[in-house]
N, C-alpha and C positions, 0 to 999 in steps of 0.2 A: 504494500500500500504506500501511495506516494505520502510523503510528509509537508504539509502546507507552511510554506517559508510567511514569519510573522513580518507583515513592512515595518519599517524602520518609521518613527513619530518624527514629523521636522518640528523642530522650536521655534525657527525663525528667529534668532537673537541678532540684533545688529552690533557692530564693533563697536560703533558710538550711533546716536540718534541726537540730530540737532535742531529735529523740528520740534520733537518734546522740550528743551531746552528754550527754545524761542516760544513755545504755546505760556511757558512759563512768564517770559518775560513781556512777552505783544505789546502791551499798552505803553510799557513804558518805552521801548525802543522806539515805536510809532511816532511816539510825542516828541524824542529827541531828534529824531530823522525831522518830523517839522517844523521845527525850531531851525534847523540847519538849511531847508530848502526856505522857507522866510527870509531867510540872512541874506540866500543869495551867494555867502562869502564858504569857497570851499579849500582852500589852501592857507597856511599858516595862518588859524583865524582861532577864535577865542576858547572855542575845545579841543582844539589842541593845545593853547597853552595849560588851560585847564587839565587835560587829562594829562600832562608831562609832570606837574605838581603834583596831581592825586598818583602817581605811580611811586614817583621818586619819594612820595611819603610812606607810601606803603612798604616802600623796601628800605626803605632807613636811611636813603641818598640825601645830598645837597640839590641834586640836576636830575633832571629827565629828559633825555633829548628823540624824540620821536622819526623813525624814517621810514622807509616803504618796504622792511621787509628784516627777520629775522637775520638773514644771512647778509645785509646789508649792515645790518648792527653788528656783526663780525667785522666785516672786510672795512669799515670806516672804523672802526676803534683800533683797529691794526695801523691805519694808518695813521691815523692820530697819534699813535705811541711812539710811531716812526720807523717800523718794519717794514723792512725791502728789498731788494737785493742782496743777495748777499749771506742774510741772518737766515738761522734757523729756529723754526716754534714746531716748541714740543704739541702734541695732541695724542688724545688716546687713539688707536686701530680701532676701538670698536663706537662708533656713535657713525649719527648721517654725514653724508661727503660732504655738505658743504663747512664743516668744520675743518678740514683740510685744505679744499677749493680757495677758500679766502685767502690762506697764507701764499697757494699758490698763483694768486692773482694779481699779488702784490710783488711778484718775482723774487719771495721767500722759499726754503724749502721748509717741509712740513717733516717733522722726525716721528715717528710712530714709537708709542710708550704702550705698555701689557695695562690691563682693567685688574681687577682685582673680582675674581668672577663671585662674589657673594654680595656686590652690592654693585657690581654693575660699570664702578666708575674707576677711573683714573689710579693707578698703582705709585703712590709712589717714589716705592722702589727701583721701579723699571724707570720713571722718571729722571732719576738720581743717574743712573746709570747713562741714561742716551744725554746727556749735557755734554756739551762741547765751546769752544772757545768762541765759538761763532752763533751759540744761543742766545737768541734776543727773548725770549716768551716762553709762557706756557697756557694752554687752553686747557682747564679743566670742565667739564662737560659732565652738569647734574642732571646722568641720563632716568630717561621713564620717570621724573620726578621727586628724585631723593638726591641730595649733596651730597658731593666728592667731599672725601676725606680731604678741608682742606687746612686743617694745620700744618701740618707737614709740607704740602705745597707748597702754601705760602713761608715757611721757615726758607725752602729750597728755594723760592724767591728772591727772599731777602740776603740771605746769607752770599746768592750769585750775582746780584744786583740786575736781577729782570724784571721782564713787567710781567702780571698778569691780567690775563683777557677771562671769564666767569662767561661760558656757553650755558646760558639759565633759559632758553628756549624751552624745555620742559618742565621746569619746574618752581616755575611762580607760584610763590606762597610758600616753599619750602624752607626749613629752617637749619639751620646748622648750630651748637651750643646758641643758641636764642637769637642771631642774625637772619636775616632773611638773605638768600641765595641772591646772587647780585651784587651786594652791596660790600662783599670782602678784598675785591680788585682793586683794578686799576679802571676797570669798566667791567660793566656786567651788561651783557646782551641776551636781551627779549624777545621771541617771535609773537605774533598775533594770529599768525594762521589757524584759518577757522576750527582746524580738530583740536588746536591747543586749550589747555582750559580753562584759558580766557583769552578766546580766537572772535578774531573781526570777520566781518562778510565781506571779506577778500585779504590782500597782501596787507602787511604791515608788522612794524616793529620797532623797538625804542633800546635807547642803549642809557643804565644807569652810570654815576658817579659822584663821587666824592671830589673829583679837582674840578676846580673852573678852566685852569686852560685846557683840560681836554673836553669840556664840555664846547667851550668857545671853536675849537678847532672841529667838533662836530657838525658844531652848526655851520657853519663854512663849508665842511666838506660835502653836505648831503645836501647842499644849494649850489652846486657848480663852480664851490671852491670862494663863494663871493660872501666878506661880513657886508657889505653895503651893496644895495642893488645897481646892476649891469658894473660894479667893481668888482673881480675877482681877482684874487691876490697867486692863488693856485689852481691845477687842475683837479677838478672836484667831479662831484655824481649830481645825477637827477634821481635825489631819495625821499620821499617827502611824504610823512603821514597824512592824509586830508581829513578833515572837518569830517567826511560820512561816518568812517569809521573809528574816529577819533570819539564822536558821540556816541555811538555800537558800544566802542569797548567802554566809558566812562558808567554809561547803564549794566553792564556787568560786573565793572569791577564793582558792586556796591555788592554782588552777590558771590565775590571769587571765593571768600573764606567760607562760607555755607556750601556752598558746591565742592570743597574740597574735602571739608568735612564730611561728607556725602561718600563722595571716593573712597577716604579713608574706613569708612563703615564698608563700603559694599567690599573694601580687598581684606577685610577681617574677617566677613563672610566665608567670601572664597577661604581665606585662610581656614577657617574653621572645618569647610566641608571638604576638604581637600586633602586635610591631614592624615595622614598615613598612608598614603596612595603611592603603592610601589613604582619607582623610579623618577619621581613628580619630584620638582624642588620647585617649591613656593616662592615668591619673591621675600628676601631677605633683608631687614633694619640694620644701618648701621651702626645705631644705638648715639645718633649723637644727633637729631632732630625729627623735626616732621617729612613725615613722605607725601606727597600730593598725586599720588598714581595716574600721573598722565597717563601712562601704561600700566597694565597688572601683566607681569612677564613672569613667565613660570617657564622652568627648564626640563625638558622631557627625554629621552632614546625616542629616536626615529619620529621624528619629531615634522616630518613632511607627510609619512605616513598618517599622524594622529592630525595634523591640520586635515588630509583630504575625508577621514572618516567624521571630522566635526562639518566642513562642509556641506558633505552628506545628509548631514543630519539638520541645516539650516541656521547653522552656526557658525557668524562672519569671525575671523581671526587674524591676524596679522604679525609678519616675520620682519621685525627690527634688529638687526639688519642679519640679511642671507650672506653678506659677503666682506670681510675686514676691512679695513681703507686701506692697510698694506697687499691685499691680496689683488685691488682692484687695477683693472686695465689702465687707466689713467696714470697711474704711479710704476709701472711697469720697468720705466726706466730706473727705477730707484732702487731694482735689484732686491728687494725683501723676497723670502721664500718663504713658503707652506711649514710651519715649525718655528720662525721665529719671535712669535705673539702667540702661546699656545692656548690663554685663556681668552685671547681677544677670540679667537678663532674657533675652540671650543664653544664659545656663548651664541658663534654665528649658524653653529650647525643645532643648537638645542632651544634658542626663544622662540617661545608661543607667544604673543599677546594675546587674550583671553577679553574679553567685551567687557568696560567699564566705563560710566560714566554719571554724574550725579543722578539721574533718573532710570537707573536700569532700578527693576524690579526683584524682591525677594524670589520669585517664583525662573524670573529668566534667569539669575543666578545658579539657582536649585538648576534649571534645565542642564547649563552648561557644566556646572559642576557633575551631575549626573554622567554625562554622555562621554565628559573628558575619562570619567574613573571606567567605562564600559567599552572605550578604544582602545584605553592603554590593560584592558584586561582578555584584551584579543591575544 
């Protein structure tokens, strides 16, 4: 007798949902958008300087200088610092490329440093180690949302006399011993891209500080290099926060710390229902602040496998990152092999991100958690 195969339940979980986030916030986003279409005024106008104050207070800055884009907040605070030719900045191998791209576009070379694969971020040790007489920086990158261990960084900073640049694209609101992520550099760079979690309706980004002349040299440089109009002093960008989104994001940062919080609950959850689950590693505290779970990254065996069988099952997931930056075509010339970053490289063949975001639900949790323990139990 033939045996009737049982179908498989889809859950339908999405990775992130940001129409429910927006059903949250409607009236009030509505009313700032027309406020902003009244004005008329959509380039360096009064919510942008507004929202560069409410940020740079939020993160315990003096400045807040606002531009068109996360990786834009990279590549102008490098040059602000005066990286170029020549110097080399340190970066971890494992975070998105354009943490690398920037140094490279500044006709810097970019050195690849190992992660410290329990919290994701920047080693260190391996840091210590790749310094050379020709190091101008270090980028440490508080990835999926938790800060790089940065005392020690910053010790290795000091002690070498470089600068540091804080890639905090992830994790706005994050704390490190009671600091807010950001605010420990020489700059500290913000994305606002929509999945972040506090993302604009479209590109943007801002870069914090504690100095004026790298704030002043900001602003120059993400205006075509000009402090006084049609005067430019240098070659600069066209990077420029507008008024739309500048009101977008001022309506939400009024909600970041409650949305994070939120996060923080739903990856306790997961934590909870996940516990014990043969081969699973949980996303890991570094014990020295708050984590804001841009991402919930758990580390699996066979781990493209366990993505297609969640799939399957209507369950969105995403792999940050599949490929090292030392591993990647781009840097090819620069000679790194397969074994030289073994945890950056390890972490590339084992991240899941797993669906989190202030509005998932107890029950879509339970889904995913469910389906995760019943793939990896094949």
């Amino acid at each position: 007798m033939k045996t009737e195969t049982k179908p498989q339940i889809r859950h339908n979980v999405p990775l992130l949902d940001l129409k429910e986030q927006y059903a949250t916030i409607r009236d009030e986003v509505q009313s700032a958008l027309a406020a902003v279409f009244d004005s008329q005024q959509f380039i360096f106008g009064p919510q942008l300087q507004a929202l560069e104050q409410e940020i740079a207070a939020y993160c315990g800055t003096r400045f807040g200088i606002g531009v068109g884009s996360g990786t834009d907040a990279l590549l102008l605070s490098l040059r602000a610092l005066g990286v170029g030719p020549g110097d080399e900045v340190i970066v971890p191998a494992f975070t998105f490329f354009a943490t690398a791209e920037c140094v490279s576009l500044l006709g810097a070379t970019p050195v690849f440093a190992d992660i410290q694969l329990s919290t994701f971020t920047l080693d260190p040790e391996s840091v210590a180690a790749k310094l050379s007489p020709r190091t101008r920086a270090i980028i440490p990158v508080h990835l999926y949302g938790q800060a790089a261990d940065m005392n020690p960084l910053l010790e290795l900073a000091r002690k070498h006399k470089l600068h540091m640049v804080e890639d905090n694209a992830q994790a706005l609101g994050a704390t490190y011993h009671g600091q807010r992520t950001g605010a420990m550099a020489d700059a500290g760079c913000i994305s606002f891209y929509p999945t972040k979690n506090l993302g604009a309706w479209g590109d943007g980004g801002m870069v914090v500080t504690n100095s004026e002349a790298v704030a002043q040299r900001l602003r120059s440089l993400r205006d075509h290099g000009s402090a006084h109009k049609y005067l430019s002093q240098e070659v600069g960008w066209n990077s420029r926060l507008d008024e739309i989104q500048s009101a977008v994001l001022r309506v939400k940062l009024r909600h970041l710390d409650e949305w994070n919080r939120q996060r923080r609950s739903h990856a306790a959850a997961y934590d909870s229902q996940l516990r014990g689950v043969a081969g699973l590693v949980t996303p890991q505290l570094g014990g020295w602040g708050d984590h804001v779970f841009h991402q919930y990254t758990i580390r699996v065996p066979h781990r493209d496998a366990v993505q297609k069988v969640l799939s399957a099952r209507g369950i969105s997931t995403a792999i940050y990152y599949p490929v090292p930056l030392h591993l990647q075509p781009a840097y090819a010339s620069l000679h790194y092999q397969p074994g030289d970053l073994p945890q950056s490289e390890r972490a590339s063949a084992e991240v899941l991100s797993l669906p989190v975001f202030a509005e998932i639900t107890d029950a879509q949790i339970t889904s995913v958690s469910d389906a995760l323990r019943e793939s990896l139990a094949r």
